[in-house]
C-alpha positions as CSV (number, residue, x, y, z in Angstrom):
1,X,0.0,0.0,0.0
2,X,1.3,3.4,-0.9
3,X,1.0,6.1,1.8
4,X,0.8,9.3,-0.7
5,X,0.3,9.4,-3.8
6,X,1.1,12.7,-5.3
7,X,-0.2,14.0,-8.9
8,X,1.7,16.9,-10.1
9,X,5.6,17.3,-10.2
10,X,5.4,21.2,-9.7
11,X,6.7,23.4,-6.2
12,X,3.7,22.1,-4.2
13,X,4.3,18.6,-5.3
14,X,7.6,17.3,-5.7
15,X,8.5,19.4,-2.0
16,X,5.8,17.1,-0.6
17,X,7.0,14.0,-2.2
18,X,10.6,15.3,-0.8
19,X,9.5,16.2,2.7
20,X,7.5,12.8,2.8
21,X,10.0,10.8,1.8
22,X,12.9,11.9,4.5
23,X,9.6,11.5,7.2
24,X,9.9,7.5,6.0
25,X,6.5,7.8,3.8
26,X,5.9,5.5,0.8
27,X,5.4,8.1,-2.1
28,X,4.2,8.1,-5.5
29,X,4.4,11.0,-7.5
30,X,2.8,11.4,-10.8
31,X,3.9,13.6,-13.8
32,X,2.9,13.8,-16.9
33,X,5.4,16.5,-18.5
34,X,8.3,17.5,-16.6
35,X,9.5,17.1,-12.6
36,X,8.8,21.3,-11.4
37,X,6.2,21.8,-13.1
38,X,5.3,25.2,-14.8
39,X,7.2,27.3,-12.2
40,X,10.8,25.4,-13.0
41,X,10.4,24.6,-16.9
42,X,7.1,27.1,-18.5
43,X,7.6,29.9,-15.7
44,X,9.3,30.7,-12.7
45,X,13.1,29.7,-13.5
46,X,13.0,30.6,-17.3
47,X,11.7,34.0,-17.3
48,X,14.4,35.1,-14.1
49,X,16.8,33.7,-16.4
50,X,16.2,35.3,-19.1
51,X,15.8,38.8,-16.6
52,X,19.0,38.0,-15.5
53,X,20.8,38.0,-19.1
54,X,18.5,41.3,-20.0
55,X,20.0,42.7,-16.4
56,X,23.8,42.0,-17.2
57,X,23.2,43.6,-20.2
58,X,21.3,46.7,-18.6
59,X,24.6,46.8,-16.5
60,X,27.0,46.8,-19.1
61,X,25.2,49.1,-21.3
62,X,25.2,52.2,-18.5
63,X,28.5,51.1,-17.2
64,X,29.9,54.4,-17.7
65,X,27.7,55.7,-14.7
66,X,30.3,53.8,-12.8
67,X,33.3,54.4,-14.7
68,X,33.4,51.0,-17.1
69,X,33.2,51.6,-20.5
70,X,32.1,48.7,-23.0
71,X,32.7,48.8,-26.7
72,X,31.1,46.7,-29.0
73,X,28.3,45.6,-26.9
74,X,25.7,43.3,-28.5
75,X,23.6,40.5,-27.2
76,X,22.6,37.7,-28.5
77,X,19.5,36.3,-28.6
78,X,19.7,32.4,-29.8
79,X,22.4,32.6,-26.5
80,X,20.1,33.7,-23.7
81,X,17.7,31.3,-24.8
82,X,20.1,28.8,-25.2
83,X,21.3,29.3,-21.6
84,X,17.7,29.6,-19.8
85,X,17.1,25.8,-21.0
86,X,20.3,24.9,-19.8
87,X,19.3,25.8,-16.5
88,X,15.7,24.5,-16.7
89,X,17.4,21.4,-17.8
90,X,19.7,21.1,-14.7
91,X,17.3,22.3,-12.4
92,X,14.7,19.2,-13.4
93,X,17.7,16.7,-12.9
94,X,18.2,18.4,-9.5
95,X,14.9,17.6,-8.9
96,X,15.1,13.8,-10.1
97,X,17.9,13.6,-7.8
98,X,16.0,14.5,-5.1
99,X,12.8,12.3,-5.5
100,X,15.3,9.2,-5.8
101,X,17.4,10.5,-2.8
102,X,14.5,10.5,-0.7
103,X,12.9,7.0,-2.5
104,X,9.5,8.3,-4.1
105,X,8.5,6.7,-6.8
106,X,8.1,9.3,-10.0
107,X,5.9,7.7,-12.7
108,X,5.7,9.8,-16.0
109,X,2.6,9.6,-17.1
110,X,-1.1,11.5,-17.1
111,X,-2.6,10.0,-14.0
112,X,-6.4,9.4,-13.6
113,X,-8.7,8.9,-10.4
114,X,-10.6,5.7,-10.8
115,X,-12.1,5.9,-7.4
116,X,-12.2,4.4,-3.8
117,X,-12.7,0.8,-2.5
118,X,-11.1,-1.1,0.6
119,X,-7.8,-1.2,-0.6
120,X,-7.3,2.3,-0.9
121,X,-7.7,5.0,-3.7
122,X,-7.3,4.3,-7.0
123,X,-5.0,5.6,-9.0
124,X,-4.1,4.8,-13.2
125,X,-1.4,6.1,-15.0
126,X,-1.0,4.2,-18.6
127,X,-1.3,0.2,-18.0
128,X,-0.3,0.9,-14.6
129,X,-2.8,0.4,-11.3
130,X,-1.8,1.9,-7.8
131,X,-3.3,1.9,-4.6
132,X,-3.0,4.6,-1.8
133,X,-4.4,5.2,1.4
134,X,-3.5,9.6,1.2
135,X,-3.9,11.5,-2.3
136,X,-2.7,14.8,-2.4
137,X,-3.6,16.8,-5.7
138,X,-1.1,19.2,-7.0
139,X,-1.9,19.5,-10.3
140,X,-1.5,23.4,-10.8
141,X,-2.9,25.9,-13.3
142,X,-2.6,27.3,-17.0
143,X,-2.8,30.1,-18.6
144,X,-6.2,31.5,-18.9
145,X,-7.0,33.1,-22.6
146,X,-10.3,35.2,-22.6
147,X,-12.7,34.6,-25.5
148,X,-11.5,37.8,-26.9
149,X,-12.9,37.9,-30.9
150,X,-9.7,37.2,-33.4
151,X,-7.1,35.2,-30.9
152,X,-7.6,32.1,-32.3
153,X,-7.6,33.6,-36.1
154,X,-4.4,34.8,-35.1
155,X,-2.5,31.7,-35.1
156,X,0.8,31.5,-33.4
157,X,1.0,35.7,-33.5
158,X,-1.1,35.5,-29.7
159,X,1.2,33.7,-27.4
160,X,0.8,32.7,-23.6
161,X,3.8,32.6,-21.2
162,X,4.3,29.3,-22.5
163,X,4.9,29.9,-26.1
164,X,7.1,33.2,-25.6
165,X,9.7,30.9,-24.1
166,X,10.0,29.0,-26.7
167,X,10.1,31.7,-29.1
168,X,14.1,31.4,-30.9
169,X,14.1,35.2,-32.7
170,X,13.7,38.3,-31.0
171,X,10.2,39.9,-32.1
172,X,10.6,43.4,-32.7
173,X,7.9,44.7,-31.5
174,X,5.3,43.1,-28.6
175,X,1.9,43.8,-27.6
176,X,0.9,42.9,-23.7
177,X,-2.8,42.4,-22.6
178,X,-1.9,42.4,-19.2
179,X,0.2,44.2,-17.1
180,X,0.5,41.7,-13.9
181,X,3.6,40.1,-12.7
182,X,3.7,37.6,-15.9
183,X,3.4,40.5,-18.4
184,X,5.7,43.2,-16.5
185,X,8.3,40.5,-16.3
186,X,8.2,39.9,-19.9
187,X,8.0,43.4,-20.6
188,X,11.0,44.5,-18.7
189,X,13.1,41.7,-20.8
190,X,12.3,42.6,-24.1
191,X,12.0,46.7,-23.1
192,X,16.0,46.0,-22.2
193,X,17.0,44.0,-25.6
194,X,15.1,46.7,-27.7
195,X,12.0,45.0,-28.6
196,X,8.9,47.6,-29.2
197,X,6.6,46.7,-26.1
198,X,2.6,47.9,-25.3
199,X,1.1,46.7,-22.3
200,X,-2.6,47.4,-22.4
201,X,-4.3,46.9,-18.5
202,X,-7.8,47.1,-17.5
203,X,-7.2,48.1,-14.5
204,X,-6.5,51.6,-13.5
205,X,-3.3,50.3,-12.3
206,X,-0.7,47.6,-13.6
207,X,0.1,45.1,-11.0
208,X,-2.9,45.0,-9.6
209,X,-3.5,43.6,-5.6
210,X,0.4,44.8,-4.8
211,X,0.5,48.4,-3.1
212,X,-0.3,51.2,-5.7
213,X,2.1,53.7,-4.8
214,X,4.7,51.5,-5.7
215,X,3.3,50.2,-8.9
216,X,3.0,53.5,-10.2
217,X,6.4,54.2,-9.5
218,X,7.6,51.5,-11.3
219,X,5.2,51.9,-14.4
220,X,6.9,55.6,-14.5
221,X,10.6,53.7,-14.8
222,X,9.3,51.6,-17.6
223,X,7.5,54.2,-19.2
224,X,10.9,56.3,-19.2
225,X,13.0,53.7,-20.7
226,X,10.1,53.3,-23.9
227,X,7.4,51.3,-22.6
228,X,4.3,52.4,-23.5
229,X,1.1,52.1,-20.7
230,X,-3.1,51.9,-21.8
231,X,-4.3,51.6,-18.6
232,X,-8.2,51.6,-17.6
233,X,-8.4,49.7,-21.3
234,X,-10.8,47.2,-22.2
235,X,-9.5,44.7,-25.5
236,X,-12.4,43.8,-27.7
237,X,-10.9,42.4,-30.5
238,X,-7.5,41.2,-32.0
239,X,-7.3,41.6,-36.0
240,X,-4.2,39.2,-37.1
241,X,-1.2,41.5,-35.3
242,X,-3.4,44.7,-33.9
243,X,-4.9,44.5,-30.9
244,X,-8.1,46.7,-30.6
245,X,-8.7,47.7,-27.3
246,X,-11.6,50.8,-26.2
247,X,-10.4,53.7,-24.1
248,X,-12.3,55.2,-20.9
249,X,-13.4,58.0,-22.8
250,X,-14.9,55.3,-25.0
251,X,-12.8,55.5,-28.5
252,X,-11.6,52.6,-30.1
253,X,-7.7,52.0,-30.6
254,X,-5.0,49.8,-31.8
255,X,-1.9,48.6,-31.1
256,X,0.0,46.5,-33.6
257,X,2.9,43.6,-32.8
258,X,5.3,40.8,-34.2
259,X,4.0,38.9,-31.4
260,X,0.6,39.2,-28.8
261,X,1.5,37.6,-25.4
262,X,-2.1,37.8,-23.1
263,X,-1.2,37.0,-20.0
264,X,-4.3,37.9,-17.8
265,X,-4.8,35.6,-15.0
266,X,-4.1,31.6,-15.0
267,X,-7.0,28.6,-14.2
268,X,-7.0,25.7,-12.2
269,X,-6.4,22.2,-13.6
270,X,-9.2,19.6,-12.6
271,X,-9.9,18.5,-15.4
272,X,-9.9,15.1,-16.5
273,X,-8.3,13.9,-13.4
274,X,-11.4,12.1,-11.9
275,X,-12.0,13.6,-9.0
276,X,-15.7,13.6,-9.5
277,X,-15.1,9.7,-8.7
278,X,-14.1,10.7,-5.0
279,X,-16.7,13.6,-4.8
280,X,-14.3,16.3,-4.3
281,X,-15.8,19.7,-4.3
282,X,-15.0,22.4,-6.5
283,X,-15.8,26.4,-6.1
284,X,-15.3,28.3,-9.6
285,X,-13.0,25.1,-11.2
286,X,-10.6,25.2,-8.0
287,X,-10.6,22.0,-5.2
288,X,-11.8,23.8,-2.1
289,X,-9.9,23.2,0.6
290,X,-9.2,23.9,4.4
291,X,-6.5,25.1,6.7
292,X,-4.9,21.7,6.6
293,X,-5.3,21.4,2.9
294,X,-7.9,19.1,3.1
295,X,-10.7,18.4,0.3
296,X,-14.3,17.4,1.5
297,X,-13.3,13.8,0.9
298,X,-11.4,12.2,3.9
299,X,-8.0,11.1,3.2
300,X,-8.0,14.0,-0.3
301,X,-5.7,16.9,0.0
302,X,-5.1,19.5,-2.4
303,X,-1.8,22.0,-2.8
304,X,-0.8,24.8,-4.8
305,X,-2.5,26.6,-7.9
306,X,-5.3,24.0,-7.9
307,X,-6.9,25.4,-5.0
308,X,-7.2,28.4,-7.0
309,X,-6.1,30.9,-4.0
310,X,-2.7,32.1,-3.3
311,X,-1.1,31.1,-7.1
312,X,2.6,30.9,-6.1
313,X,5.4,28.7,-6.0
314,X,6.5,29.2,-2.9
315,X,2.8,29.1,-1.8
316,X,2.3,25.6,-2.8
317,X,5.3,24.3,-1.4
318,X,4.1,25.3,1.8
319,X,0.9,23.8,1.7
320,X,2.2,20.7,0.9
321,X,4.6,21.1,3.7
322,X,1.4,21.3,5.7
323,X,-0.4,18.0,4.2
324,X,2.9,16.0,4.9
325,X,3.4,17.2,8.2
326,X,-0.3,16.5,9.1
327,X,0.0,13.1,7.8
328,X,3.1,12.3,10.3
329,X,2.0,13.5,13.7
330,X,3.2,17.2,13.5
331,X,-0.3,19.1,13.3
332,X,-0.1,22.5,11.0
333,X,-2.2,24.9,9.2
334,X,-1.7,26.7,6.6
335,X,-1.4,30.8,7.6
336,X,-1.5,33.7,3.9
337,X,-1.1,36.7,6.3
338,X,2.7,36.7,5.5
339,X,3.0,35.0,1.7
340,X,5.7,37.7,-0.2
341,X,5.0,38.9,-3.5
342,X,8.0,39.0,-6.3
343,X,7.9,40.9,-9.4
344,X,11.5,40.2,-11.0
345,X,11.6,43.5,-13.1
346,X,14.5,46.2,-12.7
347,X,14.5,47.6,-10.4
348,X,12.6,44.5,-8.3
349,X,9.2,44.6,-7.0
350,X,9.0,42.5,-3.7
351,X,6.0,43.4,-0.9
352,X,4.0,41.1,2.3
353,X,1.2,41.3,4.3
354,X,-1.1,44.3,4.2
355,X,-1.2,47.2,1.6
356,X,-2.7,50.6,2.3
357,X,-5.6,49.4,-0.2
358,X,-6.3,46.3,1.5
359,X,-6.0,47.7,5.2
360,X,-8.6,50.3,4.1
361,X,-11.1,47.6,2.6
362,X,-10.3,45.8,5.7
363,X,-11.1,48.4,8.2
364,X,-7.6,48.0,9.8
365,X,-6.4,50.8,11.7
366,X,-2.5,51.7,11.2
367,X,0.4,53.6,10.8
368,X,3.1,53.8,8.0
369,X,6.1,54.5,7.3
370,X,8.1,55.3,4.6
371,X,11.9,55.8,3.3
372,X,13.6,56.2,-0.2
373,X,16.1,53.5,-0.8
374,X,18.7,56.2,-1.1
375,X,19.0,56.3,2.9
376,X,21.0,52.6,2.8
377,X,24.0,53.9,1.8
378,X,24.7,50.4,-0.3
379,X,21.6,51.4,-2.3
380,X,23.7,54.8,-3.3
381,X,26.7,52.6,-4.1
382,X,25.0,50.2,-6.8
383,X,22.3,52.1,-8.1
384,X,23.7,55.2,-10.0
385,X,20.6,57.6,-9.9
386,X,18.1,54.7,-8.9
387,X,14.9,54.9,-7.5
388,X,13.7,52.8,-4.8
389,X,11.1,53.1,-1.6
390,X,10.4,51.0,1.6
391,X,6.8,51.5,3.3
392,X,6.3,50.1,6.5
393,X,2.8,49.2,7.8
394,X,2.3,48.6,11.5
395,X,-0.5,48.1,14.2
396,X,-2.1,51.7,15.0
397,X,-2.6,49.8,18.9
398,X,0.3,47.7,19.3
399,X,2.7,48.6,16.6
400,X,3.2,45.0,14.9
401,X,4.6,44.8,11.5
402,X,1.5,44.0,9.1
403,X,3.0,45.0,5.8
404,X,6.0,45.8,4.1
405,X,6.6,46.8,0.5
406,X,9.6,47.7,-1.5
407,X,10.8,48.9,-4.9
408,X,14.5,48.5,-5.5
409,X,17.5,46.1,-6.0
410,X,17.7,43.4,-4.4
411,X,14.4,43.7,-2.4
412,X,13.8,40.2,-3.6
413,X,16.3,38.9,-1.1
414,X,15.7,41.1,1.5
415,X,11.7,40.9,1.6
416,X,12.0,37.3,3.9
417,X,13.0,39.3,6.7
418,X,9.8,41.3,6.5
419,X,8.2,37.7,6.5
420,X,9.4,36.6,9.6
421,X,8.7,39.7,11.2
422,X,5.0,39.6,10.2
423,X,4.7,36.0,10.9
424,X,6.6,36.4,14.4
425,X,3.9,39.7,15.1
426,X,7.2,41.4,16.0
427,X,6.3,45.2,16.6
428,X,8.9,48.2,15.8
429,X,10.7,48.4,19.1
430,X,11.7,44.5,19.0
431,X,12.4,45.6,14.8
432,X,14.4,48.6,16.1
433,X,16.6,46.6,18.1
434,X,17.6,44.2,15.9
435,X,21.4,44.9,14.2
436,X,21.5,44.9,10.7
437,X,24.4,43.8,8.8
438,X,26.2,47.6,7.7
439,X,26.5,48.3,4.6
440,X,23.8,46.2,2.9
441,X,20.5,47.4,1.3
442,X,18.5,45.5,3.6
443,X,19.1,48.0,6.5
444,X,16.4,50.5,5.0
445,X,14.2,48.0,6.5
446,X,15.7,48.9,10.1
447,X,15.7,52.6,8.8
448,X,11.9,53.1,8.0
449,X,10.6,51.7,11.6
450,X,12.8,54.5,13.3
451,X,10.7,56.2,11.2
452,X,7.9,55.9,13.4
């Protein structure tokens, strides 16, 4: 008798099979593409990658702001892609390594509920017939593409996040319906290699749900270095490379590309899995679960982008940290108040717990706090004329840390500290006396509380 059986390879489920297997469980995880899923080969891993190649390049090109001088600079394209699935590639062996380190069982193939009896649930992948007594269902999400008149007519012009990595020539010009993480990220790369970029947003605001000010900060950066913003703009209709979209004010425009990425939101996978064989309950396509992870159906957990909630990477490996430690006598829940928010752009986007916006809505009363980047002294020393901001949220009664939010290099490796400190409920004088490391960016985190 299996233990767990896992289906989905991605962040949520190849960290359970990991963390199960070293806790002495008898695990089965099923994949039907690649071991990590769409974060390590159709998302996560490529696109920094490639940000990172578009970065070193950023870097050489303004080295004279720090006295290097390049000649002869070029990139090239065929290269940077060439070295992102390099790195996928060796990434996904890491990850082999690790499921046979820790004895799961990986079996490639499209996995299918068949139902329950005595023995266990039952679980088909090809000829093959297992048995389990604890499913856990990481099966993830993809790319949703709105009915939008003209996409499909458009043939391989309209692209998702999955196609644009696989594209081998540089378009010149590219049209974005969707200025979210996924379509900022892509937009910053091709905005530093000199492709043509659009973003069209219907929201007021691109990067919608992290904190405004900050957003509209870094929309002014991009717009600066050639990006052009439609914001508050509804698309009604893509006509073979234009995309039509209609403006507040009602008029009808166009913006024309080599290649369309939409990148507007992604949709859980459920189906064709059979989990109407078990009963499990859906809400709006998503497997609804509980604090513990756990589906209506005894025994049937769910993890990561299937549940439709929080979709992240390091999200789902979290949850199914707290399926496996459930399992093994080590009862957890599952907390969101202190999940961080990347967006790999540059400069970096990187915020947790509560915005002003969602404090508001939320009828939490608090104080903030505020600093340009410019007051860590290692900030000055790497960014030649860069912009940056920290904003500090904190308990109006008690003066706990409930948000913090960043724009600036490397706020993506400093925003974990703001983590612990929300998930800790540390206030500003335990943040005040904590030493910071001196010089390092990370101290205009210490900065902003004495802000108070």
């Amino acid at each position: 008798m299996i233990d767990l059986a896992i289906i989905g390879g991605g962040p949520g489920g190849y960290v359970a099979a990991e963390r199960a297997g070293a806790k002495g469980l008898n695990v089965v995880l099923f994949e039907k593409k690649e071991l990590g899923g769409v974060c390590l080969n159709e998302g996560c891993i490529p696109t920094k990658t490639l940000l990172y190649s578009a970065k070193v390049y950023d870097s050489a090109l303004h080295g004279d702001k720090y006295g290097v001088q390049v000649s002869g600079l070029t990139f090239d394209f065929s290269r940077i892609v060439a070295r992102k699935n390099k790195v996928v590639k060796k990434l996904v062996a890491g990850v082999g390594s690790k499921m046979k380190a820790h004895k799961v069982q990986v079996v490639k193939g499209e996995a299918y509920i068949k139902g329950r009896s005595a023995e266990g649930i039952e679980i088909t992948a090809g000829s093959e017939s297992f048995k389990a007594a604890n499913l856990l269902v990481c099966t993830g999400s993809e790319a949703f593409v709105p009915p939008i008149p003209g996409v499909k007519e458009a043939g391989d012009i309209v692209l998702t996040n999955r196609e644009i990595l696989q594209l081998t020539e540089q378009p010149r010009s590219l049209v974005i319906i969707g200025g979210g993480v996924i379509g900022m990220e892509f937009a910053s790369f091709y905005n530093s290699i000199g492709t043509e970029v659009t973003v069209i947003e219907m929201l007021p605001e691109i990067l919608g749900g992290l904190d405004s000010e900050i957003s509209a900060m870094l929309r002014d950066i991009y717009a600066k270095k050639g990006i052009k913003f439609n914001l508050s703009c509804k698309v009604v209709e893509v006509k073979g490379n234009e995309v039509v979209y209609e403006t507040p004010a009602g008029d009808k425009l166009s913006a024309a590309g080599d290649k369309i990425l939409v990148s507007v939101g992604r949709r859980a996978v459920t189906a064709g899995l059979g989990l109407e064989n078990l009963g499990v309950e859906l809400v709006r396509g998503a497997v609804k679960v509980d604090e513990k992870m756990r589906t209506n159906v005894p025994n049937v957990f769910a993890a990561g982008d299937v549940t439709g909630f929080s979709m992240l990477a390091h999200t789902a490996s979290r949850e199914g940290e707290v399926v496996v430690n459930n399992l093994t006598g080590r009862p957890d829940t599952m907390r969101y108040n202190a999940i961080p928010g990347v967006v790999y752009t540059n400069p970096e986007v990187a915020g947790v717990g509560l915005t002003e916006e969602t404090a508001n809505k939320e009828g939490v009363a608090y104080r903030i706090a505020k600093l340009p980047m410019a007051y860590a002294g290692r900030f000055v020393a790497e960014n030649e004329g860069g912009t940056g901001l920290c904003k500090v949220l904190v308990g109006a009664k008690y003066g706990e840390v409930l948000g913090v939010h960043m724009l600036g290099n490397p706020c993506s490796e400093m925003i974990y500290g703001a983590c612990m400190a929300i998930e800790q409920e540390m206030t500003l004088r335990e943040m005040q006396e904590i030493v910071f490391p001196h010089p390092t960016v990370s101290e205009i985190f210490k900065e902003t509380v004495f802000e108070f």
